[in-house]
Backbone as JSON, one array per atom type, in Angstrom:
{
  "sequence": "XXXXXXXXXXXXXXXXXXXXXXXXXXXXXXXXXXXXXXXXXXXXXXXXXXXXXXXXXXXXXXXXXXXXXXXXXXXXXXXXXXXXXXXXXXXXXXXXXXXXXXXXXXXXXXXXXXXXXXXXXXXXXXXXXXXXXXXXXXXXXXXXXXXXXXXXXXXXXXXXXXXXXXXXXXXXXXXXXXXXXXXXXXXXXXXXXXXXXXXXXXXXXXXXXXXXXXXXXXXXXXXXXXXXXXXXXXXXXXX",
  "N": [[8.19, -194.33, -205.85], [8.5, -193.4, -202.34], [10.85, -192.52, -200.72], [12.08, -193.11, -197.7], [13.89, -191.99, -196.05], [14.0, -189.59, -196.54], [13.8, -185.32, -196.49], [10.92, -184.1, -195.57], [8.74, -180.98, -197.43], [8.27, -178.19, -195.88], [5.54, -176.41, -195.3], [3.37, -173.03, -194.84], [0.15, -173.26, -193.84], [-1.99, -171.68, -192.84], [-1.74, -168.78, -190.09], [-1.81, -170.48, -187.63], [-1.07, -173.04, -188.4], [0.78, -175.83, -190.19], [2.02, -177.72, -193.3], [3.56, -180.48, -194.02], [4.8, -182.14, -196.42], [4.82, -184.86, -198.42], [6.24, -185.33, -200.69], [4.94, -186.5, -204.01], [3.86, -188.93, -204.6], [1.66, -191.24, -204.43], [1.75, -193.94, -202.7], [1.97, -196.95, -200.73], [4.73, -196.52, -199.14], [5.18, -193.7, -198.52], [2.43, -193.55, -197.33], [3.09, -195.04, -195.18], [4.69, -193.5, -193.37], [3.57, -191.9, -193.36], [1.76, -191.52, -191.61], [3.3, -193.49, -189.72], [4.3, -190.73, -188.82], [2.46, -189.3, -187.79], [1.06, -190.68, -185.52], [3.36, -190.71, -183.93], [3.34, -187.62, -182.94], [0.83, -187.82, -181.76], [1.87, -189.07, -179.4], [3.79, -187.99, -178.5], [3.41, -184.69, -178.01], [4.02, -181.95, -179.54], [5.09, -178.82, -178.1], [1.5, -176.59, -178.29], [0.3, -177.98, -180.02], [-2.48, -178.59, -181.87], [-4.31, -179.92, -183.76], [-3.88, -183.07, -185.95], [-3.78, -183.63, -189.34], [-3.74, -186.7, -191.58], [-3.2, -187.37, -195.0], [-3.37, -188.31, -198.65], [-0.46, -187.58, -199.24], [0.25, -185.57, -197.23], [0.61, -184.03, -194.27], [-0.85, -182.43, -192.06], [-0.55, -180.16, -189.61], [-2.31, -178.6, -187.04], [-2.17, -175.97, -184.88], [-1.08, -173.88, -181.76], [-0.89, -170.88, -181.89], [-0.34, -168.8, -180.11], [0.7, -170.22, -177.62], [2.94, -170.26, -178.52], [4.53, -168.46, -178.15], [6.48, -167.56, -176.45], [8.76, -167.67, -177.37], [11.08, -164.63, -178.4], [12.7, -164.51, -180.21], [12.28, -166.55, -182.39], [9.14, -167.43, -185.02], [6.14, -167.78, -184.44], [5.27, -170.38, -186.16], [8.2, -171.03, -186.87], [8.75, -171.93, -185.0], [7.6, -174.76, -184.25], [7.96, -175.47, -186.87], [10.63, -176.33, -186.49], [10.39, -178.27, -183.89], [8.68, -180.09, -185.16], [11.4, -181.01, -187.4], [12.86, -181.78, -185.46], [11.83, -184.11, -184.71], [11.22, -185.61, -186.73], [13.49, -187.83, -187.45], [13.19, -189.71, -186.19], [10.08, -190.6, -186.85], [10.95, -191.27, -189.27], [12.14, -194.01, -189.02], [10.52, -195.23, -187.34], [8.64, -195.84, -189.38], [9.55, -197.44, -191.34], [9.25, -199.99, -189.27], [6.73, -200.44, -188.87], [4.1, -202.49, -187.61], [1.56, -204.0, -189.86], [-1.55, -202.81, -190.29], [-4.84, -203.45, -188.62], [-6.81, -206.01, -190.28], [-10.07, -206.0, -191.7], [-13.02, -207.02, -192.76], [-15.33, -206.32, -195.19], [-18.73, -207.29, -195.83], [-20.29, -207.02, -198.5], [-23.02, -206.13, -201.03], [-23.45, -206.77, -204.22], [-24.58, -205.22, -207.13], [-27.74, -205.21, -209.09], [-30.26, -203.31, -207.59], [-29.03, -202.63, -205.57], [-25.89, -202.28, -207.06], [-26.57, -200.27, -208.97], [-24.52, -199.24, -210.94], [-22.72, -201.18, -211.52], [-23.06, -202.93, -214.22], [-22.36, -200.72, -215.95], [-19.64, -200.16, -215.02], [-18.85, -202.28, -215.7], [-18.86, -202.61, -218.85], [-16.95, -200.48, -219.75], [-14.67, -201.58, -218.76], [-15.13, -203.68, -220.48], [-15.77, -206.37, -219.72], [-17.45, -209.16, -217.79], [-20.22, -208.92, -215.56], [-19.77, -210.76, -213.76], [-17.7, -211.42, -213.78], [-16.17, -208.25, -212.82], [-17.29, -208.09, -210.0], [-15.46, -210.23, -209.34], [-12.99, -209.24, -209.23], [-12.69, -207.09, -207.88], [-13.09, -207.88, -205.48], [-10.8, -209.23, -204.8], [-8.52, -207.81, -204.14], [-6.08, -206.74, -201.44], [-6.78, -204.09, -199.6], [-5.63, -200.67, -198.95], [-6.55, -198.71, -196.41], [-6.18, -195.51, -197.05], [-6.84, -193.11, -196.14], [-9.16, -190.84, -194.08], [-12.0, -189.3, -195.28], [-13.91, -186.51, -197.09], [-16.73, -187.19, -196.13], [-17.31, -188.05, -192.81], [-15.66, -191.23, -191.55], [-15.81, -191.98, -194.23], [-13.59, -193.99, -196.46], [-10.88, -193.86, -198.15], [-9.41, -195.62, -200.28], [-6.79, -198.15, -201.2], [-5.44, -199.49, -203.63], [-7.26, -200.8, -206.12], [-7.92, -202.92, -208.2], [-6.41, -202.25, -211.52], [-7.92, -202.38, -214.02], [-10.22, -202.36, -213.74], [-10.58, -199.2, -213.04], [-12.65, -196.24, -213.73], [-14.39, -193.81, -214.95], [-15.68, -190.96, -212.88], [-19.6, -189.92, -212.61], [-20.99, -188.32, -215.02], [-23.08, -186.54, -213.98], [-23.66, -185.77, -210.86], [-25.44, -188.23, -208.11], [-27.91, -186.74, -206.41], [-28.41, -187.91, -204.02], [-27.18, -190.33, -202.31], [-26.69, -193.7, -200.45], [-25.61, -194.67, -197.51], [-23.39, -196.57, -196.91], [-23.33, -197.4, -199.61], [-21.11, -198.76, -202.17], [-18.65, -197.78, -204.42], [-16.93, -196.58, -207.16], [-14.32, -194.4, -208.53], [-12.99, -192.88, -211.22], [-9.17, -194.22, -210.54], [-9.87, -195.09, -208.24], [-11.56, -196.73, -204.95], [-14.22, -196.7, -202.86], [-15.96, -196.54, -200.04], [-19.02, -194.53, -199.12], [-20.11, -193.51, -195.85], [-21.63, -191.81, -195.23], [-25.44, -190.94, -195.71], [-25.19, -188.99, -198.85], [-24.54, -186.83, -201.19], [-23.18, -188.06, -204.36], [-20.84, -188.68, -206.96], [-19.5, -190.88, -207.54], [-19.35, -194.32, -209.11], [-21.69, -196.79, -208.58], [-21.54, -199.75, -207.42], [-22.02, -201.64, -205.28], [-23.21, -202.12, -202.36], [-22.71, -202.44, -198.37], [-24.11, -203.68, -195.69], [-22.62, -202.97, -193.68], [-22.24, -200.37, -190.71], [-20.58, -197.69, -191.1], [-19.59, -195.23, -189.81], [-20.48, -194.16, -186.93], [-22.0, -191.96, -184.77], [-22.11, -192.52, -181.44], [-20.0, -194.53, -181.25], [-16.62, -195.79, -179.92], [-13.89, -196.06, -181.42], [-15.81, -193.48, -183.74], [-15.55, -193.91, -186.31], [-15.49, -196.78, -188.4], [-13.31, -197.7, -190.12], [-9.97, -196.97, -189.97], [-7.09, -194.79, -190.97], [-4.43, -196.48, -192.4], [-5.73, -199.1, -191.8], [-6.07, -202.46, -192.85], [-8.26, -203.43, -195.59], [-10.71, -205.97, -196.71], [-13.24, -207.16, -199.37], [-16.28, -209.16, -198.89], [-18.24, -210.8, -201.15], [-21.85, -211.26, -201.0], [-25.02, -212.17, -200.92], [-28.02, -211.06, -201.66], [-29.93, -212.02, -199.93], [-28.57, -212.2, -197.08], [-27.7, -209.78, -197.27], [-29.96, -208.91, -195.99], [-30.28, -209.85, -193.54], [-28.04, -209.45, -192.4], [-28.43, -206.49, -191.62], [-31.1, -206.6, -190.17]],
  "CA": [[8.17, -194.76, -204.47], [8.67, -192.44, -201.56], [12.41, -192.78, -200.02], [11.81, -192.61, -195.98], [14.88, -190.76, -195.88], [13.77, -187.93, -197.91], [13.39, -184.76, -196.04], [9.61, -183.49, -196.43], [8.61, -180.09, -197.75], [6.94, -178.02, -194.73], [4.99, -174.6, -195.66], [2.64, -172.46, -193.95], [-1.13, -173.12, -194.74], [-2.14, -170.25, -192.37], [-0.78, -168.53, -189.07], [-2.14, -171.59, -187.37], [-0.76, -174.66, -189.3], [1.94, -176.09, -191.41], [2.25, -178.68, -194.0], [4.57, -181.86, -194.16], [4.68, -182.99, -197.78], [5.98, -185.97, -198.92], [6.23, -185.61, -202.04], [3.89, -186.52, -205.18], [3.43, -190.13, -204.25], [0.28, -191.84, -203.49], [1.89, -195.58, -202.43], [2.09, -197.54, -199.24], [5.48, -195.99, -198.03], [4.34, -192.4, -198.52], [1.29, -193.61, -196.16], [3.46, -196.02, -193.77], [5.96, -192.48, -193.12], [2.76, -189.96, -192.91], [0.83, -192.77, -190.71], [3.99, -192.86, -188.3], [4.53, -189.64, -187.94], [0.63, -188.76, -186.77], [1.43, -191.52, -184.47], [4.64, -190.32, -183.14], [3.06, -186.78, -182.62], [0.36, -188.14, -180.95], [2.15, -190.08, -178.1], [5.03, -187.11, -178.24], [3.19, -183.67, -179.12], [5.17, -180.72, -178.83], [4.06, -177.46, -177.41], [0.91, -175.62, -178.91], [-0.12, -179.15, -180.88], [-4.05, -178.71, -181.53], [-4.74, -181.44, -184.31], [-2.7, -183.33, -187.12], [-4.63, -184.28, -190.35], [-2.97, -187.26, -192.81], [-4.13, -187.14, -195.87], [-2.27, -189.0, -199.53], [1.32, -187.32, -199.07], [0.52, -184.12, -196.78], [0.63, -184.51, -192.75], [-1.3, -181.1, -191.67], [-0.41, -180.19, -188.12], [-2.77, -177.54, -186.61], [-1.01, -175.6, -183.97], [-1.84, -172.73, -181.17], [0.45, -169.55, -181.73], [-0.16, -167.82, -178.84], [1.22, -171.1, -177.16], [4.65, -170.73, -178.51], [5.05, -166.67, -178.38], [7.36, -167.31, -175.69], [10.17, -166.85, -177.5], [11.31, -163.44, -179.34], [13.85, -165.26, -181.72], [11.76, -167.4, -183.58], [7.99, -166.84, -185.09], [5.34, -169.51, -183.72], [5.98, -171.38, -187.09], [9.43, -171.65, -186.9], [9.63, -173.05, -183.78], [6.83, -176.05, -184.85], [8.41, -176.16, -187.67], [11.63, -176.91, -185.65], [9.92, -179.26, -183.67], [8.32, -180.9, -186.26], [12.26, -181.49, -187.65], [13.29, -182.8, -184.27], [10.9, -185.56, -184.75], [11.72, -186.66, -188.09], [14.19, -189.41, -187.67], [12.1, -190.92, -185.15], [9.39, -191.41, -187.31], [11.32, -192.23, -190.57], [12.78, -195.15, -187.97], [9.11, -196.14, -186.66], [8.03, -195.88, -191.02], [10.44, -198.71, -191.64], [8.98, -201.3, -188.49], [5.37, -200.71, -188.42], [3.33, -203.13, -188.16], [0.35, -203.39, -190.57], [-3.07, -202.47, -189.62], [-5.9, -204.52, -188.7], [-7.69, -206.07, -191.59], [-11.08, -205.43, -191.44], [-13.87, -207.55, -193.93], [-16.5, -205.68, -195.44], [-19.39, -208.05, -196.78], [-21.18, -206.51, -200.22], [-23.86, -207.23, -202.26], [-22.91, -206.35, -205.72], [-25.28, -205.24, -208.06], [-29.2, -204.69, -208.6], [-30.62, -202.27, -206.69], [-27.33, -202.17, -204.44], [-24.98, -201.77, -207.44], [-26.76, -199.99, -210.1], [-23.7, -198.91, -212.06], [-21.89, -202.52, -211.94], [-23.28, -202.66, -216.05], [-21.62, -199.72, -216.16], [-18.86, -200.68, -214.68], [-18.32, -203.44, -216.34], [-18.95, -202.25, -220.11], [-16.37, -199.51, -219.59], [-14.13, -202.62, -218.38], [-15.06, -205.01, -221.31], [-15.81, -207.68, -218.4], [-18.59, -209.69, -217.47], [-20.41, -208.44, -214.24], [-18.88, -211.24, -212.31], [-15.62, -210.87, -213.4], [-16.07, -207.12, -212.37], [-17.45, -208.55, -208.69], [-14.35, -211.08, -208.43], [-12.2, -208.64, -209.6], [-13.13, -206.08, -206.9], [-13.27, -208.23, -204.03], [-9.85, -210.18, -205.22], [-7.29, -207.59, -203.48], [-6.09, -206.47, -199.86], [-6.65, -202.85, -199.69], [-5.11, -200.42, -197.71], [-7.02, -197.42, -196.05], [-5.3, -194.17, -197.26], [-7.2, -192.14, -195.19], [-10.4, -191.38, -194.22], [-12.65, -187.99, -195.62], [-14.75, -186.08, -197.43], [-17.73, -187.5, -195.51], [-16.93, -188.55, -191.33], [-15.77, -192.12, -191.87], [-15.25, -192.48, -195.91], [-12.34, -194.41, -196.3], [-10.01, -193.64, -199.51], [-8.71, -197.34, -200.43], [-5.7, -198.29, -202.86], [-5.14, -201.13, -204.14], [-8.22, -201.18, -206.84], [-7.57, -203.41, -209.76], [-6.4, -201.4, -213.15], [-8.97, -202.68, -215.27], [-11.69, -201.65, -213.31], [-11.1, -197.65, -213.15], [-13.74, -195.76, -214.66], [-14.72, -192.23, -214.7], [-17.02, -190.73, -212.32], [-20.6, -189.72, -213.43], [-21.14, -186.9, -215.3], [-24.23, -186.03, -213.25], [-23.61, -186.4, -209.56], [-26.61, -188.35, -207.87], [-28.49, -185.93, -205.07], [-28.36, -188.55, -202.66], [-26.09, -191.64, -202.35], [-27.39, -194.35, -199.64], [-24.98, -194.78, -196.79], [-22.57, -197.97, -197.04], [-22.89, -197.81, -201.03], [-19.75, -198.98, -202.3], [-18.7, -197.32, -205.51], [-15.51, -196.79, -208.04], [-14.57, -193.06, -209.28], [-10.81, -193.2, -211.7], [-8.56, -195.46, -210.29], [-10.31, -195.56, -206.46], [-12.5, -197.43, -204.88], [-14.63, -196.0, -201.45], [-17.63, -196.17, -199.23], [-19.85, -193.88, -198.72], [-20.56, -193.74, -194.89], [-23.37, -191.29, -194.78], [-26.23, -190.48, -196.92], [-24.72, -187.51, -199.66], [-24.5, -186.24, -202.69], [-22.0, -188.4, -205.05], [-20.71, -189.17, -208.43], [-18.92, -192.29, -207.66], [-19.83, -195.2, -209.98], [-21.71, -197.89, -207.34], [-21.3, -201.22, -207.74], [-22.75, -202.91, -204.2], [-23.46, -202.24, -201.09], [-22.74, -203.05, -197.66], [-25.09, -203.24, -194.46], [-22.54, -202.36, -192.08], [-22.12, -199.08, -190.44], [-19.1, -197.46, -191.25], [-19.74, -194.3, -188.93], [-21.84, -193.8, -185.61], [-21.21, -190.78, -183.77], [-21.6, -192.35, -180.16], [-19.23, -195.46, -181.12], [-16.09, -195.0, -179.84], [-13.96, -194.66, -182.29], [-16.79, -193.24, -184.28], [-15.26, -194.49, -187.38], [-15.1, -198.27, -188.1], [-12.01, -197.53, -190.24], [-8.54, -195.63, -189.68], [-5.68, -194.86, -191.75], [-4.03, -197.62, -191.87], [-6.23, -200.25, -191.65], [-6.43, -203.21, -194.42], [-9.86, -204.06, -195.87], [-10.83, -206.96, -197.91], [-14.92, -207.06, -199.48], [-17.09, -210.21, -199.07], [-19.45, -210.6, -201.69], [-22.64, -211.41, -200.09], [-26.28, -212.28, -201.55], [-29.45, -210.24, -201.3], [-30.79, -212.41, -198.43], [-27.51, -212.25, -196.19], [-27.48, -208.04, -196.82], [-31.46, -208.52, -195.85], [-30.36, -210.67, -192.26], [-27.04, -208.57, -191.87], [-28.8, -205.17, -192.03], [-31.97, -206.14, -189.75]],
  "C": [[8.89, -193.75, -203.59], [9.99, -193.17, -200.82], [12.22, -192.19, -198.31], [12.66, -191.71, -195.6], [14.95, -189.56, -195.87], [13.23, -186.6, -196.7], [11.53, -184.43, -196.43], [9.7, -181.83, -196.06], [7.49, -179.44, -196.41], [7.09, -176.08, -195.49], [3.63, -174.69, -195.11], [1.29, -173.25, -194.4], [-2.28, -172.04, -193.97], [-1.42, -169.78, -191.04], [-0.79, -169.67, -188.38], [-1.68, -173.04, -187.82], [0.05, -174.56, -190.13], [1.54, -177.11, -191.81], [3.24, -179.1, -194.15], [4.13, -182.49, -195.63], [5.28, -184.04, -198.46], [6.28, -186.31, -199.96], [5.1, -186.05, -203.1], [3.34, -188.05, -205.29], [2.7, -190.72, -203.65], [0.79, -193.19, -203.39], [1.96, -195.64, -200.96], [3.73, -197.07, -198.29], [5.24, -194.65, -197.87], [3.35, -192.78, -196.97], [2.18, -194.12, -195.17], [4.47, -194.34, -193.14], [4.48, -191.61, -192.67], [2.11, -190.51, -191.97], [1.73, -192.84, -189.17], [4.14, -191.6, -187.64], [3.74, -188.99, -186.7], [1.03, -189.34, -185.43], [2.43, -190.87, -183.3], [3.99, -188.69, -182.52], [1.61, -187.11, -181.51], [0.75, -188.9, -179.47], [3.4, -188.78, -177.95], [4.62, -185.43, -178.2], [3.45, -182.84, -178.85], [4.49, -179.48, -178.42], [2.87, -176.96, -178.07], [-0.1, -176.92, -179.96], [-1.65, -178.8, -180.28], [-4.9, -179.84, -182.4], [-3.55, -182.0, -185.6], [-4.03, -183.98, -187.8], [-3.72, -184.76, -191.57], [-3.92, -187.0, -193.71], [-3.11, -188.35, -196.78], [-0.92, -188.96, -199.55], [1.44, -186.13, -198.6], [0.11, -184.76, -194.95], [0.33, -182.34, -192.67], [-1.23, -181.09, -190.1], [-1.17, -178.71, -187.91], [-2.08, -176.92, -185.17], [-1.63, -173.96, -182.78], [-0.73, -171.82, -181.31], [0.24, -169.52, -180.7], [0.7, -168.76, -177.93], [2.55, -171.03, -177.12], [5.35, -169.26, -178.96], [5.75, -166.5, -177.44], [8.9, -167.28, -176.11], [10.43, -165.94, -178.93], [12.07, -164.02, -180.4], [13.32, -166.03, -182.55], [9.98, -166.73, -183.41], [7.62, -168.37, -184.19], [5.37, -170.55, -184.77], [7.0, -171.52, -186.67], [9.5, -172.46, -185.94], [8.37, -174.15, -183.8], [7.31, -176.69, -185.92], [9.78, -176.77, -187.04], [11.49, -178.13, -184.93], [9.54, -180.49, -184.25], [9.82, -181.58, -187.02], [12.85, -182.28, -186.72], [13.05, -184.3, -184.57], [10.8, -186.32, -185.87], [12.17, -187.65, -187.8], [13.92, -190.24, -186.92], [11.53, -191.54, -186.16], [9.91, -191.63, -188.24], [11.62, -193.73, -190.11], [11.26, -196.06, -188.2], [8.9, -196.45, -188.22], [8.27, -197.4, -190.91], [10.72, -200.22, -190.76], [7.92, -201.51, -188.58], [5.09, -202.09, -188.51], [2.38, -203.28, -188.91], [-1.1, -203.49, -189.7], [-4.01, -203.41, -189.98], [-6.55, -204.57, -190.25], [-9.24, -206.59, -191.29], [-11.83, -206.35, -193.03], [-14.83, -206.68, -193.99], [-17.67, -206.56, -196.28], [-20.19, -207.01, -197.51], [-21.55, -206.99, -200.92], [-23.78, -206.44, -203.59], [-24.3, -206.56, -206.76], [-26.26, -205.21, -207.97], [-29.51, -203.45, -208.02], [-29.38, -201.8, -205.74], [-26.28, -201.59, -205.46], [-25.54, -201.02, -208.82], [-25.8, -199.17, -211.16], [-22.75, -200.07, -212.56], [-22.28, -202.8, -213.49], [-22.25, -202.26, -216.44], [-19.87, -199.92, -216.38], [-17.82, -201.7, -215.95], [-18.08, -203.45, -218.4], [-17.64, -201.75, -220.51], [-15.17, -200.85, -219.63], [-13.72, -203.61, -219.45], [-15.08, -206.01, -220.43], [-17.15, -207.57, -218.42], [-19.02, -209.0, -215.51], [-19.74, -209.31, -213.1], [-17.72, -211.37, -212.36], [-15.16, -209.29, -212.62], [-16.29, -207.73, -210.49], [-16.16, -209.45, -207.66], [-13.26, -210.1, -208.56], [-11.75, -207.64, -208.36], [-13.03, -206.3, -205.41], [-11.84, -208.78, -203.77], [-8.93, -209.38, -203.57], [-7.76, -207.01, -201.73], [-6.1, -205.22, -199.9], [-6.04, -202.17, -198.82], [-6.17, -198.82, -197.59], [-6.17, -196.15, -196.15], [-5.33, -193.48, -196.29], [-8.82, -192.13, -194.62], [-10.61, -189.74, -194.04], [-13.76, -188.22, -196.09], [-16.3, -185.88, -196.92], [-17.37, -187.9, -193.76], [-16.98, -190.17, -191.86], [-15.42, -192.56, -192.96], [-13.9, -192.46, -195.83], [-12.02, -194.09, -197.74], [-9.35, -195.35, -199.6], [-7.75, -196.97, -201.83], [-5.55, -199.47, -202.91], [-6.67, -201.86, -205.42], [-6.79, -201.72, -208.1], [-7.63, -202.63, -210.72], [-7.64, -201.23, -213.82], [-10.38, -202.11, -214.87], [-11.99, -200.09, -213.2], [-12.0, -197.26, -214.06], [-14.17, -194.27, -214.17], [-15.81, -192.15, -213.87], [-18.04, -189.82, -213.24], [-20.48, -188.74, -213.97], [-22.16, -186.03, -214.52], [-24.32, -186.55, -211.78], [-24.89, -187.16, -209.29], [-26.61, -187.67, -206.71], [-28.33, -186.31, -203.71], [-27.91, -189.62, -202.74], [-26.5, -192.39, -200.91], [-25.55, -194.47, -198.75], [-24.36, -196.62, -196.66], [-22.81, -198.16, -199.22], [-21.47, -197.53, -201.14], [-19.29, -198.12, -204.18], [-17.06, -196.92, -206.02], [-15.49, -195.24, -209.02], [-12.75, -192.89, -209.48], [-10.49, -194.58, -210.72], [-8.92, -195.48, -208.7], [-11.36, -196.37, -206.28], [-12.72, -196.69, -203.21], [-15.45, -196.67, -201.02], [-18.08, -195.5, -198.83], [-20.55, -194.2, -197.33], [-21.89, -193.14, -194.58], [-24.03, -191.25, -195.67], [-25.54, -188.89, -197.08], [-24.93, -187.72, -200.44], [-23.15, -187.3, -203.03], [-21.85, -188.48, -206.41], [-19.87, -190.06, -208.52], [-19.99, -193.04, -208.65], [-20.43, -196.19, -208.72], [-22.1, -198.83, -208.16], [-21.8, -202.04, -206.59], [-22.72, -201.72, -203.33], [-23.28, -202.57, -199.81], [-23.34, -202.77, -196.32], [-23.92, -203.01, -193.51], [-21.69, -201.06, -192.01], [-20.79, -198.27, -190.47], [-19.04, -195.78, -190.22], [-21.14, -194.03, -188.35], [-21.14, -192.72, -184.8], [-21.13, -191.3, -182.17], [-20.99, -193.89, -179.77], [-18.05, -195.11, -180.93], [-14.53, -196.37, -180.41], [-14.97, -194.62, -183.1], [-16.4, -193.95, -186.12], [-15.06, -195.93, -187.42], [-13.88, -198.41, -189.06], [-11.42, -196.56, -190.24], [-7.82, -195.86, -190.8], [-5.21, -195.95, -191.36], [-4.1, -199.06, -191.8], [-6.34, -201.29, -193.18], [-8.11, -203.51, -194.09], [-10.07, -205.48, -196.97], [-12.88, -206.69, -198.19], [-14.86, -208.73, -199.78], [-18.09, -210.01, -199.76], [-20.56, -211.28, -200.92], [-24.28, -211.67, -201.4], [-27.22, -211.44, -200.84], [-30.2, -210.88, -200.07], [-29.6, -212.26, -196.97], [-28.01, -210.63, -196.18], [-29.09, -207.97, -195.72], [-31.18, -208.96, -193.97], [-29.53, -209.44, -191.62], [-27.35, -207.11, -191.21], [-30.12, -204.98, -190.94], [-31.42, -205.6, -188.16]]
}
């Protein structure tokens, strides 16, 4: 467990940007500390600030040199990175009140044509497909982050028993809202891609539109829970 206290590790990642590391810990104070900070830099952001990207336990701040070449005594890192220390014990402060983030339902239809690896799944498991389905839908998740694709949320909080390796053979094209399980995660796939997640359901609703605003329907932050759902609900939900 990540100690809010704890200084984090900041190094370059080019002239442009530093890294905030919080150490080797993927849990919920790790996120509630890298979650404030974004926050706090966003409502505070110090000279030259061009974007911040959370991620599991790294806070990436993109940054404009030329912005902060006004002074000879320090480089344009140092003095972000300076900044960036200023603003520490703020957000360790804010870490340790947040409130939690909206919780957000996702209904999913599990299995068939929607989950064609739930078998899978479930073999790997030693479980019956609907113990894999209650199993899956049971906990409160929390949104890590959101990548790889615009929109794909990273979730924690999957049940043990259910990790399972991803495929050996990516599939070419992955349907947009398949839900799927790769090691100990669980995701959604917002757009149509390429994946090698394990899928297990489905859900008809849109998890990224580019002219919704915010374009993502989840943030860092946010809790999720899944509704299982039947093949005629995804068929109503979806027209």
């Amino acid at each position: 467990m990540t100690d809010p206290n704890a200084a984090p590790h900041f190094y370059p990642l080019s002239d442009a940007a530093v890294v905030l590391e919080f150490g080797q810990a993927i849990d919920p104070a790790t996120h509630q500390l890298i979650r404030a900070f974004a926050q706090l830099l966003a409502q505070y952001p110090p000279p030259g600030l061009r974007e911040v990207v959370p991620a599991f336990t790294t806070l990436t701040v993109y940054y404009d040199p030329w912005a902060l070449r006004h002074s000879r005594a320090e480089l344009p890192y140092e003095q972000m990175v300076g900044a960036l220390q200023g603003l520490l014990p703020t957000a360790q402060a804010a870490a340790t009140i947040a409130a939690p983030g909206p919780l957000v339902e996702i209904p999913v239809c599990y299995g068939g044509d929607y989950g064609p690896d739930l078998e899978l799944v479930a073999r790997h498991a030693q479980l019956s497909t609907a113990e894999v389905i209650a199993r899956h839908a049971a906990p409160e998740y929390l949104v890590y982050m959101v990548g790889f694709a615009p929109g794909f949320p990273y979730l924690g909080g999957l049940d043990a028993r259910l990790a399972t390796p991803r495929r050996a053979q990516p599939r070419p094209l992955v349907p947009a809202g398949a839900v799927g399980i790769a090691g100990a995660q669980t995701g959604i796939y917002s757009l149509p891609t390429p994946g090698g997640w394990q899928l297990i359901g489905r859900t008809p609703r849109r998890l990224f539109d580019p002219v919704r605003t915010p374009p993502s329907l989840l943030q860092a932050g946010d809790r999720l829970r899944f509704v299982p759902i039947s093949v005629t609900a995804f068929s109503r939900l979806n027209a």
